[in-house]
C-alpha positions as CSV (number, residue, x, y, z in Angstrom):
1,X,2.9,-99.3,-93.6
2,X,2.3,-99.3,-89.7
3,X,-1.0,-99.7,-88.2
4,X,-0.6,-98.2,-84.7
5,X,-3.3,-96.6,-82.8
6,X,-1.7,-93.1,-83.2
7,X,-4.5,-90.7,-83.8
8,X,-2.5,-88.7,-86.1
9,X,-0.6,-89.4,-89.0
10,X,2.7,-89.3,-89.4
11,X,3.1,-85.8,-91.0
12,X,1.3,-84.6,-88.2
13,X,3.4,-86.4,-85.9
14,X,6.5,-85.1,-87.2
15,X,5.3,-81.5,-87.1
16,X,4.5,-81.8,-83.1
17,X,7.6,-83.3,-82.3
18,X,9.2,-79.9,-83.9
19,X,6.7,-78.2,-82.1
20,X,7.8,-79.2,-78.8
21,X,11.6,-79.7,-79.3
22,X,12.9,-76.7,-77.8
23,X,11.1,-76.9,-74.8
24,X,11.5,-80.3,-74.5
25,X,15.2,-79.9,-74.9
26,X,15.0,-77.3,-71.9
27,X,14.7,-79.1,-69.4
28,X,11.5,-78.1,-68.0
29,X,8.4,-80.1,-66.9
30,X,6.3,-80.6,-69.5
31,X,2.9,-81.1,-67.2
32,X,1.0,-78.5,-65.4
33,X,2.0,-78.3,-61.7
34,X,-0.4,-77.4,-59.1
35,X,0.5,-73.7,-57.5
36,X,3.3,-74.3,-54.6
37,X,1.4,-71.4,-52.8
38,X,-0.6,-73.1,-49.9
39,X,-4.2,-72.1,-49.2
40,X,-4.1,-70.2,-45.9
41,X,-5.6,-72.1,-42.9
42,X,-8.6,-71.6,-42.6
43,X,-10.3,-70.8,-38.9
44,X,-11.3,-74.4,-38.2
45,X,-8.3,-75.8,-38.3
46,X,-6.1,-78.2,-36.1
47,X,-3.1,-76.1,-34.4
48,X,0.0,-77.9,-34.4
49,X,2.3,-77.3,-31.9
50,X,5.3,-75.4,-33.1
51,X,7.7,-77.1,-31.0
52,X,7.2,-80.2,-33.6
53,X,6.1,-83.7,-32.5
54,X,8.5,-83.3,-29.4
55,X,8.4,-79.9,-28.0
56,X,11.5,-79.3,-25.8
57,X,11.1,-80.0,-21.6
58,X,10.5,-77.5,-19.2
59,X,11.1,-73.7,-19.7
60,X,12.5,-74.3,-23.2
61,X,9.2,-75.6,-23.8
62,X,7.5,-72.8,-22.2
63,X,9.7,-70.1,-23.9
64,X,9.3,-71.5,-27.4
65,X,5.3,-71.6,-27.1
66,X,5.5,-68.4,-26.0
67,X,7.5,-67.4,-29.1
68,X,5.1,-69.0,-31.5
69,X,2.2,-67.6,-29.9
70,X,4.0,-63.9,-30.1
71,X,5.0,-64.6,-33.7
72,X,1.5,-65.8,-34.6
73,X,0.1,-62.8,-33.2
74,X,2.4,-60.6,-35.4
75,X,1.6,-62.4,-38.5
76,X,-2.4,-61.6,-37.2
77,X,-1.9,-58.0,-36.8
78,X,0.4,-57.7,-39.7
79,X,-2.3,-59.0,-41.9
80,X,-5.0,-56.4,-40.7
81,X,-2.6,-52.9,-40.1
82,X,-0.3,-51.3,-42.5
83,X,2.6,-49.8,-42.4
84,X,0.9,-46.4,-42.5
85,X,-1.4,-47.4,-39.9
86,X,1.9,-46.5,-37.4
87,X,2.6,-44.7,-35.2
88,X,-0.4,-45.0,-33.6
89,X,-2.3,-45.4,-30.1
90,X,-4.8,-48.5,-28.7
91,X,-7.6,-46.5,-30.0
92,X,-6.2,-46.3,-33.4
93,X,-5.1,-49.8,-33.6
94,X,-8.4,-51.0,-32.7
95,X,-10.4,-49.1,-34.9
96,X,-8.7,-50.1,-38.1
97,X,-8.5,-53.9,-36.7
98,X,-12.3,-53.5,-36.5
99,X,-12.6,-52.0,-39.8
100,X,-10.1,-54.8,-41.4
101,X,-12.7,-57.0,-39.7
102,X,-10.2,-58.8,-38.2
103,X,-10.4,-61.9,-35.9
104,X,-11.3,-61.9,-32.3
105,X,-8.2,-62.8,-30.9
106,X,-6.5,-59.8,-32.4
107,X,-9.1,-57.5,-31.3
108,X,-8.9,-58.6,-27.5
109,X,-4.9,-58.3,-27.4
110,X,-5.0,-55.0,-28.5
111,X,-7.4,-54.2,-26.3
112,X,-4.9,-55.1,-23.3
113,X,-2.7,-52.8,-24.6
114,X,-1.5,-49.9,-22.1
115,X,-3.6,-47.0,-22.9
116,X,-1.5,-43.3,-23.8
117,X,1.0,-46.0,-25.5
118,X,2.0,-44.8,-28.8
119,X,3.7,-48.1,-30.9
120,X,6.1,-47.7,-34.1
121,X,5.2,-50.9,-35.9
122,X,3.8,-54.5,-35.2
123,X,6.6,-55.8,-33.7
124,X,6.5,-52.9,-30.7
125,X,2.6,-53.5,-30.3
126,X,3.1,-57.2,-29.7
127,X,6.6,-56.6,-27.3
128,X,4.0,-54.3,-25.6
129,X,1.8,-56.8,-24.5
130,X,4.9,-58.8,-22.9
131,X,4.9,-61.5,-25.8
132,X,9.3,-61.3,-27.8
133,X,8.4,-62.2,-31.2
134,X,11.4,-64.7,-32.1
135,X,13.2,-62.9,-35.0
């Protein structure tokens, strides 16, 4: 008879092996994994610089911060305005930015917008406040 320090018995053993053979046989991990979605940053955080640890020289450099800073500013407004926020005016786009209590940031770039300007989508407003989005 064996001894072992298995806390069940045999039988019981037996059955959970059986239990778990077809997933085992699958392939799949058998431990819980943590969620791969990333928490969103929050609005004390460090900004990295998108042009990695290097950023290229000169106007490169220049051209590619002004991308990422046009791109963030998309994902910004795209958080806070919907698709059936559009077309729409300055006055428009800053009154549902204000009711989406969106960030400062946001609120003061559409504030430089041209006024009479009527913009399509997202991408327009930001191109309309001399930023190219990259994409």
């Amino acid at each position: 008879m064996d001894r072992g320090s298995n806390p069940v018995s045999p039988r019981e053993d037996d059955e959970l092996k059986h239990e778990l053979e077809g997933y085992l046989r699958s392939g799949q991990h058998t431990h819980v994994e943590d969620a791969n979605d990333p928490e969103p940053p929050a609005d004390d955080d460090v900004v990295v610089d998108s042009g990695g640890p290097v950023p290229p020289p000169g106007e490169d450099r220049d051209r590619a911060r002004a991308a990422a800073e046009a791109d963030a500013l998309r994902l910004e407004l795209s958080r806070h305005l919907e698709r059936t926020t559009f077309p729409a005016d300055r006055q428009t786009l800053l009154a549902t930015l204000e009711a989406q209590h969106a960030p400062d940031h946001a609120l003061e770039a559409v504030r430089r917008l041209p006024e009479g300007e009527t913009y399509g989508d997202v991408t327009e407003t930001v191109r309309a406040l001399g930023a190219a989005p990259s994409g």
